[in-house]
C-alpha positions, 0 to 999 in steps of 0.5 A: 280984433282977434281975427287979426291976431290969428290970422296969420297962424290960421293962414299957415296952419289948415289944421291945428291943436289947441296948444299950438294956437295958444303958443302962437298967441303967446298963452297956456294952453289951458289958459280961459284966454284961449278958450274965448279966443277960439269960441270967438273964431268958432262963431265968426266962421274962422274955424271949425272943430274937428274933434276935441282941442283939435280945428281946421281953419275956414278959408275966407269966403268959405261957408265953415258950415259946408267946407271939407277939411283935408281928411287926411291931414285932419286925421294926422293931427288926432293923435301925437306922433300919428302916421297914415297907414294901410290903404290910405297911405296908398291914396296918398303915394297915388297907388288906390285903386279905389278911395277908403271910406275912412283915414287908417292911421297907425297911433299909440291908444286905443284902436278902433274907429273915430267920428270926426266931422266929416270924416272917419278915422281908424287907429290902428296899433303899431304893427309889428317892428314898427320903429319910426322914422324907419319905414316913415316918410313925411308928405306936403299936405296944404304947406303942412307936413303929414306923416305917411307909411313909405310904399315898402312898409305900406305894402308889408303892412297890408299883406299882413291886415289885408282886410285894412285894403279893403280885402285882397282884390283891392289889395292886388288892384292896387299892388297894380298901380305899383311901379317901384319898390325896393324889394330887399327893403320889403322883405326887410319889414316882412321879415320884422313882421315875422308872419310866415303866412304873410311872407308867403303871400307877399312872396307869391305876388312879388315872384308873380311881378318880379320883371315888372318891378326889377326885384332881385332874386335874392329877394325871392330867396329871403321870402323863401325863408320866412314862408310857411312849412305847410300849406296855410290858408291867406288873404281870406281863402277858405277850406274848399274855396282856395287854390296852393301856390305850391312854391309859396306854402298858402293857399288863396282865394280861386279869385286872387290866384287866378287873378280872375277880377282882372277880366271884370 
């Protein structure tokens, strides 16, 4: 019977709270009800839990045991008004070079990473300028909708925590795969930003594929004017292991200026 009740939610709803169930069922959330109903559906197989008052429904026919829940859409439901962010919203609009080894979504609380099951999620706290829907936009993850850094924000982002990319060899792999951005857009949420080094490195690269990606020279010059007023060291560089782009004021890694991983 109680399969019955939910099984059109379970249907419609991959991933869901606690207070959305007990909505459809039409009680409290709190309500020792729900609490029964949902241990009734744990034990049968119907679903799983994923973290604290958060469950994925089992597909039927499906081993709960050994089903994998969507990680991203599991990872956007951990936290109220969630974004996926960083290397992951790369994976999501299709630009990873390689997959992340944990779901990096930006959330108000506590950052630091959290063990789901069967999978990681890192919070990270909202950078700098930071104003949804701005720079937000909403992807279709198994009929349900999933909030997602645009490329733009994702980008600015990155070379901002360059280290969340996985480091800046992936993060320059990646930039690769990027066909269009909007660049006065970007530079608008470097500028939000307000890291001049970050501003020089973003600048370097976008110079480097300004033909590729058809940004305006106007862009250039806006970059021009939040980069450093000396040479700064960027994206991991260190003292005796980094090479100056001059008309950037940072200095890179040998590796990322030369782009020497493109040959391996």
């Amino acid at each position: 019977m109680p399969r019955l009740i939910s099984a059109p939610f379970f249907s419609a709803n991959p991933v869901f709270r606690r207070a959305e169930y007990a909505a459809a069922v039409g009680r409290h959330p709190q309500d020792r009800v729900v609490t029964a109903m949902l241990a009734q559906h744990l034990q049968a197989g119907n679903i799983r839990r994923i973290a604290r008052g958060v469950f994925a429904s089992v597909p039927k026919h499906a081993n709960a045991a050994t089903w994998s829940v969507d990680r991203f859409l599991a990872a956007s439901r951990l936290r109220q008004r969630s974004t996926i962010a960083y290397h992951s919203a790369l994976e999501l609009h299709g630009y990873a070079y390689t997959e992340g080894h944990d779901v990096q979504v930006i959330a108000e609380g506590q950052p630091g990473l959290f063990e789901a099951a069967g999978f990681a999620c890192r919070f990270v706290r909202p950078p700098r300028g930071f104003a949804p829907p701005d720079g937000v936009m909403a992807i279709d993850r198994l009929g349900q909708e999933v909030g997602v850094t645009t490329i733009e924000r994702t980008i600015a982002d990155l070379f901002n925590r360059y280290d969340l990319a996985g480091g800046a060899e992936e993060l320059f792999n990646c930039l690769d795969l990027v066909v269009r951005i909007d660049a006065l857009v970007l530079v608008r949420y470097q500028r939000a930003l307000g890291k001049a080094t970050t501003a020089g490195a973003m600048g370097f690269w976008l110079e480097h594929e300004q033909k590729r990606l058809g940004a305006p020279d106007a862009a250039l010059q806006d970059l021009r004017t939040l980069m450093p007023a000396q040479p700064r060291y960027a994206l991991g560089a260190t003292p005796g292991e980094g090479k100056t782009a001059r008309d950037w004021n940072v200095i890179l890694p040998v590796d990322v200026l030369e782009r020497r991983f493109e040959d391996l």
